[in-house]
C-alpha positions as CSV (number, residue, x, y, z in Angstrom):
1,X,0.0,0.0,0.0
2,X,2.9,2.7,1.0
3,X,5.0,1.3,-2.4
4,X,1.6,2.0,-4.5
5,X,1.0,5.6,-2.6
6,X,4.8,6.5,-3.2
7,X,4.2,5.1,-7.1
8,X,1.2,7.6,-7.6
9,X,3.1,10.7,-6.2
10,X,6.1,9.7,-8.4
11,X,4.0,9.4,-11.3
12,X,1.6,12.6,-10.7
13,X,5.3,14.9,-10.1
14,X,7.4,12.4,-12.8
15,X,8.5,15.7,-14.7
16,X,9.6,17.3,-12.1
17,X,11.6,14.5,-10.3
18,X,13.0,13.5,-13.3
19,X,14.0,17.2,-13.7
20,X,15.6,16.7,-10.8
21,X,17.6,13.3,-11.1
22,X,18.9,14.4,-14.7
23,X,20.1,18.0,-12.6
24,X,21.5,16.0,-10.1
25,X,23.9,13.6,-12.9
26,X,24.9,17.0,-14.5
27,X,25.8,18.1,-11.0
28,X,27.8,15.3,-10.4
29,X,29.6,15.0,-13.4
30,X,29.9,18.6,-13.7
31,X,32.0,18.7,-10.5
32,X,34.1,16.0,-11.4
33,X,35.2,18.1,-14.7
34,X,35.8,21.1,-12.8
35,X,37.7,19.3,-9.8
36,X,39.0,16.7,-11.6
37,X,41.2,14.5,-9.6
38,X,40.3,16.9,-6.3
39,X,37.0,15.7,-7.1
40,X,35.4,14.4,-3.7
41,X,34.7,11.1,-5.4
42,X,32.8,9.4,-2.6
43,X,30.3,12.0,-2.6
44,X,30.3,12.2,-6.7
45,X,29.8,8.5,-6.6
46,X,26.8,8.9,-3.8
47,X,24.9,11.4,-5.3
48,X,25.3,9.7,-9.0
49,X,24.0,6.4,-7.5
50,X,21.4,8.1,-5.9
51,X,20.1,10.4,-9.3
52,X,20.3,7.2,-11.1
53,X,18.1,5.4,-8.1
54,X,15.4,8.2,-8.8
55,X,15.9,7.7,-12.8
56,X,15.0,3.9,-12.8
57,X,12.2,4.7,-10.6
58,X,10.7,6.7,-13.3
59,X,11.3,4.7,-16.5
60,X,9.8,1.9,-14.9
61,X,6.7,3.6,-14.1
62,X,7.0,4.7,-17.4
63,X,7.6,1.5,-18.8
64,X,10.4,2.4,-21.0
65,X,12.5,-0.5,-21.1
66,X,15.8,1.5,-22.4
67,X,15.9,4.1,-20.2
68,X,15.5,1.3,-17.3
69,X,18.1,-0.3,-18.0
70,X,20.8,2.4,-18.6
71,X,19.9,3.9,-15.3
72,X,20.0,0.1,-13.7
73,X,23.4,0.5,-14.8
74,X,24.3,3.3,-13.3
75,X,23.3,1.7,-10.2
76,X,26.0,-1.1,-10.7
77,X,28.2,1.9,-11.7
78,X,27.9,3.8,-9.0
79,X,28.2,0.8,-6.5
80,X,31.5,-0.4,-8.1
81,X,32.6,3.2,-7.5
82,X,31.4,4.0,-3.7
83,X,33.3,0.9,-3.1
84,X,36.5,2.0,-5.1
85,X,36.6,5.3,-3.5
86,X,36.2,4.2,0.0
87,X,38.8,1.7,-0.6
88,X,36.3,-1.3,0.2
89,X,36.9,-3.3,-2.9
90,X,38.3,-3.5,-6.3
Protein backbone atom coordinates (compact mmCIF):
# COMPACT_ATOMS: atom_id res chain seq x y z
CA UNK A 1 0.00 0.00 0.00
CA UNK A 2 2.91 2.67 1.04
CA UNK A 3 4.96 1.26 -2.40
CA UNK A 4 1.57 2.04 -4.50
CA UNK A 5 0.97 5.57 -2.64
CA UNK A 6 4.76 6.53 -3.17
CA UNK A 7 4.23 5.06 -7.11
CA UNK A 8 1.20 7.55 -7.55
CA UNK A 9 3.14 10.66 -6.23
CA UNK A 10 6.09 9.66 -8.40
CA UNK A 11 4.03 9.44 -11.29
CA UNK A 12 1.63 12.61 -10.73
CA UNK A 13 5.26 14.86 -10.09
CA UNK A 14 7.36 12.43 -12.82
CA UNK A 15 8.51 15.72 -14.75
CA UNK A 16 9.62 17.35 -12.11
CA UNK A 17 11.59 14.51 -10.31
CA UNK A 18 13.02 13.50 -13.31
CA UNK A 19 14.05 17.22 -13.74
CA UNK A 20 15.62 16.72 -10.78
CA UNK A 21 17.61 13.29 -11.10
CA UNK A 22 18.88 14.41 -14.70
CA UNK A 23 20.13 17.98 -12.56
CA UNK A 24 21.45 15.95 -10.09
CA UNK A 25 23.94 13.64 -12.89
CA UNK A 26 24.94 16.97 -14.46
CA UNK A 27 25.78 18.14 -11.03
CA UNK A 28 27.81 15.30 -10.38
CA UNK A 29 29.64 14.98 -13.44
CA UNK A 30 29.95 18.60 -13.73
CA UNK A 31 32.03 18.65 -10.54
CA UNK A 32 34.06 15.96 -11.43
CA UNK A 33 35.15 18.11 -14.70
CA UNK A 34 35.83 21.09 -12.84
CA UNK A 35 37.74 19.28 -9.79
CA UNK A 36 39.05 16.67 -11.55
CA UNK A 37 41.23 14.50 -9.61
CA UNK A 38 40.31 16.88 -6.25
CA UNK A 39 37.03 15.75 -7.11
CA UNK A 40 35.37 14.39 -3.73
CA UNK A 41 34.70 11.12 -5.44
CA UNK A 42 32.83 9.39 -2.63
CA UNK A 43 30.33 12.02 -2.62
CA UNK A 44 30.31 12.17 -6.66
CA UNK A 45 29.77 8.49 -6.63
CA UNK A 46 26.76 8.90 -3.80
CA UNK A 47 24.90 11.43 -5.35
CA UNK A 48 25.27 9.75 -9.03
CA UNK A 49 24.00 6.44 -7.47
CA UNK A 50 21.40 8.07 -5.89
CA UNK A 51 20.13 10.41 -9.26
CA UNK A 52 20.29 7.16 -11.07
CA UNK A 53 18.10 5.37 -8.14
CA UNK A 54 15.43 8.22 -8.81
CA UNK A 55 15.91 7.70 -12.82
CA UNK A 56 14.96 3.92 -12.80
CA UNK A 57 12.17 4.69 -10.60
CA UNK A 58 10.71 6.68 -13.33
CA UNK A 59 11.34 4.70 -16.47
CA UNK A 60 9.85 1.91 -14.95
CA UNK A 61 6.67 3.56 -14.07
CA UNK A 62 7.03 4.72 -17.39
CA UNK A 63 7.62 1.46 -18.76
CA UNK A 64 10.44 2.44 -20.98
CA UNK A 65 12.48 -0.51 -21.09
CA UNK A 66 15.81 1.49 -22.39
CA UNK A 67 15.93 4.12 -20.23
CA UNK A 68 15.54 1.34 -17.25
CA UNK A 69 18.09 -0.33 -18.01
CA UNK A 70 20.82 2.38 -18.61
CA UNK A 71 19.91 3.88 -15.33
CA UNK A 72 20.00 0.07 -13.71
CA UNK A 73 23.40 0.47 -14.81
CA UNK A 74 24.27 3.34 -13.34
CA UNK A 75 23.27 1.70 -10.16
CA UNK A 76 26.01 -1.10 -10.69
CA UNK A 77 28.22 1.87 -11.71
CA UNK A 78 27.92 3.84 -8.99
CA UNK A 79 28.20 0.79 -6.53
CA UNK A 80 31.47 -0.40 -8.12
CA UNK A 81 32.64 3.22 -7.47
CA UNK A 82 31.41 3.99 -3.69
CA UNK A 83 33.30 0.92 -3.08
CA UNK A 84 36.54 2.03 -5.08
CA UNK A 85 36.60 5.26 -3.49
CA UNK A 86 36.19 4.24 -0.01
CA UNK A 87 38.78 1.68 -0.59
CA UNK A 88 36.25 -1.26 0.19
CA UNK A 89 36.92 -3.34 -2.93
CA UNK A 90 38.28 -3.46 -6.33
Amino acid sequence: MIKSRLNLFIFRYIRFIEMLGVLMRIFSFSLVSWLGAESPFLFVWAFNTVDAIILSWCSILKKDHAYTLLNLFWILVGIVGILRASHLGF
